[in-house]
VOPAGU-2260 file (C-alpha; in pm, 1 decimal, decimal comma):
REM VOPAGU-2260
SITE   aa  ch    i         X         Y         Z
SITE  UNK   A    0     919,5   -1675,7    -330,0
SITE  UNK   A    1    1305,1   -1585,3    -227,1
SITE  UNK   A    2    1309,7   -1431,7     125,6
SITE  UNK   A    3    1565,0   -1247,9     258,0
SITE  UNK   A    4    1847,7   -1297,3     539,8
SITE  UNK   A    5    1696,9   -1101,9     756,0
SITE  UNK   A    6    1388,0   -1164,3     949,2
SITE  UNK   A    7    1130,8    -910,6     785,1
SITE  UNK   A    8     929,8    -688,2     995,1
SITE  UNK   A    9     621,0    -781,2     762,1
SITE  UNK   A   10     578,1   -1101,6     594,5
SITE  UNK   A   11     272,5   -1149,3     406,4
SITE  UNK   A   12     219,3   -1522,7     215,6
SITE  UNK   A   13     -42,0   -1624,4     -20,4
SITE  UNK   A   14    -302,3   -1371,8      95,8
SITE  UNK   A   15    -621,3   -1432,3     -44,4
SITE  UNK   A   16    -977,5   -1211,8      -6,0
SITE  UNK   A   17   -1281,1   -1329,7    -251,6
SITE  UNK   A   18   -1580,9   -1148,1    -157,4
SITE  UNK   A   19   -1921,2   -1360,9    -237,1
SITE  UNK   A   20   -2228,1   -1147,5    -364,1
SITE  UNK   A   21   -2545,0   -1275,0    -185,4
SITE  UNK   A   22   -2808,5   -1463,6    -369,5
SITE  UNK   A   23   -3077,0   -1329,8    -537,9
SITE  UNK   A   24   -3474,9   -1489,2    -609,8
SITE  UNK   A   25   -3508,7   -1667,6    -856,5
SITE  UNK   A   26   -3118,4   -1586,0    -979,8
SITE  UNK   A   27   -2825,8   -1762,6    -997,4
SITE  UNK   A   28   -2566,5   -1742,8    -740,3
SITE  UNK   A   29   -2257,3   -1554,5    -891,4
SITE  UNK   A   30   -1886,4   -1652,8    -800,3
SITE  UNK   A   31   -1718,1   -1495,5    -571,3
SITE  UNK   A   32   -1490,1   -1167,9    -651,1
SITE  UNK   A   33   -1138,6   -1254,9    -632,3
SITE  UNK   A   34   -1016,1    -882,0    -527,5
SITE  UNK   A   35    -661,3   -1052,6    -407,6
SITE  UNK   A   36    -536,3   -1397,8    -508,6
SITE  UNK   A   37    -219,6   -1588,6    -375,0
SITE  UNK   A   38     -30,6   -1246,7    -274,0
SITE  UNK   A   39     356,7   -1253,5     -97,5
SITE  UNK   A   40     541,4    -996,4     -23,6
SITE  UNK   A   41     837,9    -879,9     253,6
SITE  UNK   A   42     839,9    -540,4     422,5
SITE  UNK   A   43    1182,0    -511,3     591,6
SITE  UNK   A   44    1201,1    -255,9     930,7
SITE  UNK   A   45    1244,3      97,7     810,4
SITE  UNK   A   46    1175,5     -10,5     417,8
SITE  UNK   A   47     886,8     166,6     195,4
SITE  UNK   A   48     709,5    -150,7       0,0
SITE  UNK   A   49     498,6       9,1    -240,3
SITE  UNK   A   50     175,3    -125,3    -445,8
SITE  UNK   A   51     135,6     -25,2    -779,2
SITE  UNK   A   52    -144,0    -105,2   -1047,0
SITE  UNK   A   53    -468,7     -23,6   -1235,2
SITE  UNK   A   54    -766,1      86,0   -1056,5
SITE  UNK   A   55    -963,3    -216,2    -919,5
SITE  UNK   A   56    -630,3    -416,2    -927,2
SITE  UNK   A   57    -641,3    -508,3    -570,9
SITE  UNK   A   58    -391,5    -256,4    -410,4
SITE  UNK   A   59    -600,3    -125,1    -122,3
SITE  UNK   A   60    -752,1    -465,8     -64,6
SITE  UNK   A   61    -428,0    -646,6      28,1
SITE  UNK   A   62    -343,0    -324,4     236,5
SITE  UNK   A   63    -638,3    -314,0     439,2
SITE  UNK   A   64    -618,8    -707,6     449,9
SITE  UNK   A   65    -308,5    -687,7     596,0
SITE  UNK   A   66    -416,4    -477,5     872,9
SITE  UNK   A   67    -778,2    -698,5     913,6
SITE  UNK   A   68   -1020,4    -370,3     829,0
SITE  UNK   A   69   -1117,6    -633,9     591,2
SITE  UNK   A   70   -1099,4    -997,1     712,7
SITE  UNK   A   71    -872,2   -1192,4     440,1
SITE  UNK   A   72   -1068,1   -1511,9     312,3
SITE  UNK   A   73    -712,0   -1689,4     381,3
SITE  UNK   A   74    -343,6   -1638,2     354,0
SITE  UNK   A   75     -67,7   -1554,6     674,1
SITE  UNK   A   76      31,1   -1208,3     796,1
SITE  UNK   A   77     339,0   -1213,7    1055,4
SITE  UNK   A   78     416,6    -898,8    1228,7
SITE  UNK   A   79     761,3    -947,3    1363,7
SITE  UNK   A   80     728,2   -1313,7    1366,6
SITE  UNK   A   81     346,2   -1336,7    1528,9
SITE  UNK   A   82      70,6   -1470,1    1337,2
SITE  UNK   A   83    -189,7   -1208,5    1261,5
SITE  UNK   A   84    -485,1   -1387,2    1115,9
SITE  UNK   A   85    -528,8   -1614,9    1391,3
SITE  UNK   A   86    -565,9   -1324,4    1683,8
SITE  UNK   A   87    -859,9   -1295,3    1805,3
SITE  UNK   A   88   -1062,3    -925,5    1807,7
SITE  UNK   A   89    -924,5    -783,8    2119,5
SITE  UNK   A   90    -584,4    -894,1    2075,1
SITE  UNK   A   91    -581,1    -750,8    1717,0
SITE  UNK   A   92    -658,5    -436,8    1850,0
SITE  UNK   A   93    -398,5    -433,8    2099,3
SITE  UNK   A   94    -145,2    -512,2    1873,8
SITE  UNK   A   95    -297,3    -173,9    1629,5
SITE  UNK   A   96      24,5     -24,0    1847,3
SITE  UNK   A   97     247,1    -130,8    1562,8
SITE  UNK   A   98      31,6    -120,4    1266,6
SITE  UNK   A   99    -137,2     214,4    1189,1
SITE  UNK   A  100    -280,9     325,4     882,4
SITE  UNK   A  101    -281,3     680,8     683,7
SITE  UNK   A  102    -633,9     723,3     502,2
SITE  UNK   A  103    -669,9     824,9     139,1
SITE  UNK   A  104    -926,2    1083,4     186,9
SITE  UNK   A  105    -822,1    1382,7     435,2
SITE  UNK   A  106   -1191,1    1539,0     487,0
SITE  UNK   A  107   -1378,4    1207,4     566,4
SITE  UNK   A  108   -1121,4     994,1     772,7
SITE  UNK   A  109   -1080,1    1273,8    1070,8
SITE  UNK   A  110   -1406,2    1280,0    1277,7
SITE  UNK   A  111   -1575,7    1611,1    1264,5
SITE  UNK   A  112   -1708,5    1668,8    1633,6
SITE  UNK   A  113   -1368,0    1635,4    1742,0
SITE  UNK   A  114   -1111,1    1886,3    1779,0
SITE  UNK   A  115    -772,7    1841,1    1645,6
SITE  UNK   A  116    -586,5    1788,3    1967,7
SITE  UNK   A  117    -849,9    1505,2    2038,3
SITE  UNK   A  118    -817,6    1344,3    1759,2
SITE  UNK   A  119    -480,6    1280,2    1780,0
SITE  UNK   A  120    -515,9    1199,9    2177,2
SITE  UNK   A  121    -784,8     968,1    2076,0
SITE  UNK   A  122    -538,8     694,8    2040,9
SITE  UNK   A  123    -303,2     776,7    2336,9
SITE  UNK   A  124    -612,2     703,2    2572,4
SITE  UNK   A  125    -773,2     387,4    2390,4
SITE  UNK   A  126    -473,9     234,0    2461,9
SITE  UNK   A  127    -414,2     402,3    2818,4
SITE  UNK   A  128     -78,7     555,3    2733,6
SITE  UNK   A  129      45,8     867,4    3004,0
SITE  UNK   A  130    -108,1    1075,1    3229,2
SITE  UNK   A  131    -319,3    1353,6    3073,7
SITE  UNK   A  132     -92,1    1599,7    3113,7
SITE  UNK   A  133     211,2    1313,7    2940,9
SITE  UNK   A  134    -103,3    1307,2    2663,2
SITE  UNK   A  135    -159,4    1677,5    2551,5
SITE  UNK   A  136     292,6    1662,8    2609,3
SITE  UNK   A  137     328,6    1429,7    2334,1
SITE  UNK   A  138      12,5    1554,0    2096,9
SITE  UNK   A  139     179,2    1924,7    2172,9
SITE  UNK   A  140     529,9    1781,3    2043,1
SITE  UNK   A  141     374,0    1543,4    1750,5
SITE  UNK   A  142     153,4    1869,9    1603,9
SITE  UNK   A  143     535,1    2039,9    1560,4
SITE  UNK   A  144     684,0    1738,5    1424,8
SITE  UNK   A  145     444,5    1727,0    1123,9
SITE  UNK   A  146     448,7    2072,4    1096,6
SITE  UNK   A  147     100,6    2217,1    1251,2
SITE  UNK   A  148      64,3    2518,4    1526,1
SITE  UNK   A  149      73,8    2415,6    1856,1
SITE  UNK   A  150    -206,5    2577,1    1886,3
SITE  UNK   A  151    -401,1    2429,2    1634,6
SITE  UNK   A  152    -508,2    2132,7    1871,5
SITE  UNK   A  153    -787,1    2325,4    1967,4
SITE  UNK   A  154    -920,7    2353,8    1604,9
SITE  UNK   A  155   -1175,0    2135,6    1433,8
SITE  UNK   A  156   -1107,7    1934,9    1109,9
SITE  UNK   A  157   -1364,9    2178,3     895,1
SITE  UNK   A  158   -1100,5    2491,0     954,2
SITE  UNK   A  159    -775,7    2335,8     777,5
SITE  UNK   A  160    -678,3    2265,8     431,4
SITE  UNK   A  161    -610,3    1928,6     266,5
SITE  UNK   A  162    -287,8    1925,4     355,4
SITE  UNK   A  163    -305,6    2011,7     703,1
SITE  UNK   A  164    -590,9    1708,8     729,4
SITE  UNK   A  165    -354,4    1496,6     602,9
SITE  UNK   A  166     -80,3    1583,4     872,8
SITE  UNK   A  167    -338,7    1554,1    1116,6
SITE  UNK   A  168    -377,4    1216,7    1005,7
SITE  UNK   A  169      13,0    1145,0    1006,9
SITE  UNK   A  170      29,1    1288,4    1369,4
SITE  UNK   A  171    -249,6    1021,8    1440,7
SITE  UNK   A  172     -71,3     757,7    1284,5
SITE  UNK   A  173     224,3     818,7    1487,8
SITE  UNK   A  174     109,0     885,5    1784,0
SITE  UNK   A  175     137,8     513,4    1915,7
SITE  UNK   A  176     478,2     485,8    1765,3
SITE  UNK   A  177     415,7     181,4    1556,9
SITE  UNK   A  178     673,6      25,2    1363,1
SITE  UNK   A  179     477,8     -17,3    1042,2
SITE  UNK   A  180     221,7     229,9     835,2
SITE  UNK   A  181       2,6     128,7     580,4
SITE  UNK   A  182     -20,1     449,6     367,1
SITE  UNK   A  183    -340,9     413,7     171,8
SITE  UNK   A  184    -285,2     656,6    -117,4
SITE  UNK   A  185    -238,7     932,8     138,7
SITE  UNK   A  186    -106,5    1225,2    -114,2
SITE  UNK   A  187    -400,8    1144,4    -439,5
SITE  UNK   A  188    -645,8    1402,4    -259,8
SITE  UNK   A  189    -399,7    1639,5    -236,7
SITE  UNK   A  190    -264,4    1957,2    -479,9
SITE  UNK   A  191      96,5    1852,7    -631,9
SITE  UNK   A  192     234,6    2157,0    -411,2
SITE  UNK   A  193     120,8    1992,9    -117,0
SITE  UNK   A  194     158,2    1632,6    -258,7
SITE  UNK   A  195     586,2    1687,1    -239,7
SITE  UNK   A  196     512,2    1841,7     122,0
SITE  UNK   A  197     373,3    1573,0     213,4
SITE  UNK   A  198     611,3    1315,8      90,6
SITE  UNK   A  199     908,8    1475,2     194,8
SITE  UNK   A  200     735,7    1482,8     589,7
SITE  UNK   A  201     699,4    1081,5     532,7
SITE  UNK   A  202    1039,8    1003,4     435,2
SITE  UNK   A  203    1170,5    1225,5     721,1
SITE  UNK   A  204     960,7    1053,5     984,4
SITE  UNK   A  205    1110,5     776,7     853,4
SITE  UNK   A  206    1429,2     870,0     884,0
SITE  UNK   A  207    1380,4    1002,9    1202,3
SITE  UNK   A  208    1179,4     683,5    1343,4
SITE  UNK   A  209    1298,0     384,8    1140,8
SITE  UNK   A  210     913,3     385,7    1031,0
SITE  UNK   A  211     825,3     129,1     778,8
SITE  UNK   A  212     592,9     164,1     525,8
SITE  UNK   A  213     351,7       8,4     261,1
SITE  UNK   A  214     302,0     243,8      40,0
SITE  UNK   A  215     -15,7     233,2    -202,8
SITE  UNK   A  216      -4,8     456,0    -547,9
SITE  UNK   A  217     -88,5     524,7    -832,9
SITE  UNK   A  218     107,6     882,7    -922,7
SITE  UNK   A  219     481,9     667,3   -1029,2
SITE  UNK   A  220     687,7     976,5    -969,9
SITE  UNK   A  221     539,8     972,0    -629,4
SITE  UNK   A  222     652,9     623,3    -617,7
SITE  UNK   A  223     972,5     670,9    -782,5
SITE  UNK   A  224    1039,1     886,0    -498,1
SITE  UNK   A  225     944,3     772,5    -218,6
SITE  UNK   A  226     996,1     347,5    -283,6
SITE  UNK   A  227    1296,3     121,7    -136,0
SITE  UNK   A  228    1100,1    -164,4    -350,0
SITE  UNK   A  229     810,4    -170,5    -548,7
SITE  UNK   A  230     557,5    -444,7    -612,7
SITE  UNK   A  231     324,1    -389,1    -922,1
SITE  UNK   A  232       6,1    -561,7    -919,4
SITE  UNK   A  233    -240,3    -704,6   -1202,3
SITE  UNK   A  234    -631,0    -824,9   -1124,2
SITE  UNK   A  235    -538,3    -927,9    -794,2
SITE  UNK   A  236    -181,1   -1123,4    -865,3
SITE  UNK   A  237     147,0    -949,9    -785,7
SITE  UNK   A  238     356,6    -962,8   -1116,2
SITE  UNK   A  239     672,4    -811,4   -1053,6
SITE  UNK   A  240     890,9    -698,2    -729,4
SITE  UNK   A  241    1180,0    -525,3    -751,8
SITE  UNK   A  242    1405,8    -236,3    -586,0
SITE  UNK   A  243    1300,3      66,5    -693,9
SITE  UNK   A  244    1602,0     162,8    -953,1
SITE  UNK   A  245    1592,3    -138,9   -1101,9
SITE  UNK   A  246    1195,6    -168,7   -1188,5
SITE  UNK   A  247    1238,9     210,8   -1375,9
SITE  UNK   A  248    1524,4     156,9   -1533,8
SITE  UNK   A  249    1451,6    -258,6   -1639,9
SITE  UNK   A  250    1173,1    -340,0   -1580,6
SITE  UNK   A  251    1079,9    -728,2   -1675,4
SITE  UNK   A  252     710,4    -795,7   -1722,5
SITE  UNK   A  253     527,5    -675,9   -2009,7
SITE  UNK   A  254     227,8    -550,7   -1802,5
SITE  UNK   A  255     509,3    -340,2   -1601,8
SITE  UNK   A  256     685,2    -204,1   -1929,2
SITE  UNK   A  257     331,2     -53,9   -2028,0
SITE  UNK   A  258     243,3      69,8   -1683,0
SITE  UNK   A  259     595,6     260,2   -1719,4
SITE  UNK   A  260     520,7     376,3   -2066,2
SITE  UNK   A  261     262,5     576,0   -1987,7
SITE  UNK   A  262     427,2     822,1   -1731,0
SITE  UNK   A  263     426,4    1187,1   -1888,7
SITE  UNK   A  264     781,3    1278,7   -2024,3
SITE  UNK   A  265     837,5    1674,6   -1862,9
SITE  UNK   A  266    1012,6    1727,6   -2158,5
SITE  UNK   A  267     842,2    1725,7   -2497,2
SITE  UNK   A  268    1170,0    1659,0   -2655,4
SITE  UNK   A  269    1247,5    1365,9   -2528,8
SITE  UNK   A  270    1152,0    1063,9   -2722,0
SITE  UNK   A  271     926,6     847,6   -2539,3
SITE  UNK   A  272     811,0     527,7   -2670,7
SITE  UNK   A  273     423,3     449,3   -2569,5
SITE  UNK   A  274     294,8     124,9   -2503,8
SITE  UNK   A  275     -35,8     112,5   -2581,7
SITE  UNK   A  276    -272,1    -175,2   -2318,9
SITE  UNK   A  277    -524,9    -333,8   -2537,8
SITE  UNK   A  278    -899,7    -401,1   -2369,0
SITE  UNK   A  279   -1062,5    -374,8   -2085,0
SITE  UNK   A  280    -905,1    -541,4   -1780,1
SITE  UNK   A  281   -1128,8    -881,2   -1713,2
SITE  UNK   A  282   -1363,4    -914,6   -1423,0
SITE  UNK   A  283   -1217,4   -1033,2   -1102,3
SITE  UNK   A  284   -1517,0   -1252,3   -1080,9
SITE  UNK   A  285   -1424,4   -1424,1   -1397,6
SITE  UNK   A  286   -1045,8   -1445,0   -1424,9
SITE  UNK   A  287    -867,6   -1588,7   -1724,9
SITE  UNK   A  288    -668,1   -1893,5   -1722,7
SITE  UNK   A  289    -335,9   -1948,4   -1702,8
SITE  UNK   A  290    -145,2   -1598,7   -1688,2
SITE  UNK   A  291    -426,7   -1329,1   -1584,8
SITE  UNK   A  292    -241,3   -1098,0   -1823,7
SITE  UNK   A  293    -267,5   -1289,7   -2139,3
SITE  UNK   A  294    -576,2   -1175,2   -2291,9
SITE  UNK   A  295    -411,8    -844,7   -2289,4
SITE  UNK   A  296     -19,5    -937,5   -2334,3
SITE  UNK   A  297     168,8    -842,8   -2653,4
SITE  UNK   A  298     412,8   -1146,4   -2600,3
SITE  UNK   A  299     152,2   -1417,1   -2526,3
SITE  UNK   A  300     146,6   -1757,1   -2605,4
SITE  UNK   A  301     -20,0   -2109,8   -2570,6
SITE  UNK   A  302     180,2   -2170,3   -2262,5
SITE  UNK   A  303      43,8   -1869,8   -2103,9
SITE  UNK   A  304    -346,1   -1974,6   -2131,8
SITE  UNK   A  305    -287,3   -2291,9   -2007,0
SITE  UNK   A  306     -60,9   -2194,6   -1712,7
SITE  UNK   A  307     -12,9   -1966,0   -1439,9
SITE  UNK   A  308     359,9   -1805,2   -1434,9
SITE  UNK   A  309     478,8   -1789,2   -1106,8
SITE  UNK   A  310     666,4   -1542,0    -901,6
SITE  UNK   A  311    1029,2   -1671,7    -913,3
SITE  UNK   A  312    1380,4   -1449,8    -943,3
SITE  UNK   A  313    1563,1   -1325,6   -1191,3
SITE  UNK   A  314    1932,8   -1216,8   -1239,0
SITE  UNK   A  315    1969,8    -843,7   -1099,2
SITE  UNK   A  316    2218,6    -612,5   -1142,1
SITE  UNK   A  317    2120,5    -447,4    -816,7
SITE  UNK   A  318    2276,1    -535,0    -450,1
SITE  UNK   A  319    2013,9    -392,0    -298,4
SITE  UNK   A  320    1771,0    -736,1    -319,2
SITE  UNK   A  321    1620,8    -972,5    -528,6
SITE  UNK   A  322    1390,2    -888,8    -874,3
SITE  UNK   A  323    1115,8   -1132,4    -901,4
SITE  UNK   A  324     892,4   -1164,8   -1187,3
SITE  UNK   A  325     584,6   -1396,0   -1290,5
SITE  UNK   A  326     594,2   -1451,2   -1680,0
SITE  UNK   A  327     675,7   -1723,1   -1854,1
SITE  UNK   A  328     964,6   -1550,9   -2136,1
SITE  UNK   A  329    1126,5   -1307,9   -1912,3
């Protein structure tokens, strides 16, 4: 894989997690699920990486890999340089100052006997940060900066909307100042009123803070949005990275072209050509050979049974980085 220049803020390299299903009597032991296989990816400081794919594809996995809420089965995960994988617990959770994460689901990732202000002060004091009166300061100045009452901190979860919950969470995810957030699907829960609120509050933060971010999706104008680069994913393989102009507007692999193809046109009108994906997606537990794509690939050949493309670059137009892609005639 072509790295960048610049030392990356996040540098993830062959990241594997298989999960093994336990034996049963008198059955068979199964093979182990292979939710993420051989993934690499750069997240530069102040960049939105985001992870694209089907349902079950292995999006969330290599997020919550990343930040060890699942243990990887192998792979390396440098945070500014510094091995991740090989910390042990306590150190891990001391260096949670620079990696937070941004839940999926608003109503169950906020704790319920806990009021809003202490929810977001929860962090401050695990890690022993201010006096109390520097605490309830900064969770004061962090509920304006997303955009909630100052007087909400005395509020419990039940009493806001979805969208509040979800700048609840933000405020908690800032609230140690880290340099990178893992934004698990944060908007899906919400209405598309609130969705562009919501966005709009993560790109100024970013702005504002120099906040990276790796950004898991599935809504592509939310991507299209919100992306620097975007890295689409198939049964647990990345198969195409590129800036975020240049994957819309060209994109390589076949798997992306009919991921794209399938985005609602707003206007009627406009000619759209669909791209229909044969099939089921195979089981992660039973991957094909070769290319993982080919059973389902319009442009598939011998070559691709037999062998596994691999993520290499291609000419791109863009200045803005590299466009790698893993197929074998593109």
């Amino acid at each position: 894989m072509t790295t960048t220049a610049a030392t990356p803020l996040l540098k993830v390299r062959d990241l594997r997690k298989h999960y093994t299903t336990p034996k049963r009597w008198l059955r068979p032991a199964r093979p182990p699920i292979q939710a993420v296989n051989g993934v690499s990816f750069d997240v530069a400081r102040g960049e939105t990486l985001s992870l694209v794919g089907e349902s079950g594809c292995g999006k969330t996995t290599t997020a919550k890999s990343v930040m060890r809420l699942v243990e990887p089965t192998s792979g390396s995960v440098q945070l500014e340089g510094r091995e991740l994988l090989s910390l042990s617990a306590e150190d891990m959770r001391m260096r949670r100052r620079d990696l937070q994460i941004i839940f999926q689901d608003p109503y169950a990732s906020l704790n319920p006997r806990l009021t809003a202000g202490d929810i977001v002060t929860e962090p401050l004091r695990n890690f022993g940060m201010g006096a109390a009166a520097e605490r309830r300061e900064r969770v004061q100045w962090l509920f304006s900066r997303v955009g909630l009452r100052p007087e909400a901190v005395k509020k419990f979860p039940h009493e806001f909307s979805g969208g509040q919950r979800q700048r609840l969470g933000i405020a908690r995810a800032l609230a140690l100042n880290p340099k990178l957030i893992v934004c698990d699907e944060p908007v899906s829960a919400l209405d598309v009123s609130v969705q562009a609120q919501v966005v709009n509050l993560l790109m100024d933060l970013q702005a504002e803070f120099g906040i990276a971010y790796l950004f898991v999706a599935h809504d592509l104008a939310v991507v299209r949005h919100i992306s620097h680069r975007v890295a689409v994913m198939y049964l647990g393989h990345i198969v195409e990275i590129a800036d975020r102009d240049t994957l819309f507007s060209a994109p390589l692999h076949p798997y992306t072209e009919i991921l794209l193809s399938a985005v609602p046109v707003p206007n009627p009108r406009t000619p759209a050509r669909r791209m229909l994906l044969q099939g089921d997606p195979p089981s992660p537990a039973n991957p094909p050979s070769g290319c993982r794509f080919h059973t389902r690939c319009p442009m598939a050949q011998a070559v691709c049974k037999e062998k596994a493309p691999e993520l290499s670059e291609r000419p791109s137009s863009s200045a803005t980085g590299s466009h790698l892609v893993a197929c074998h005639f593109r």
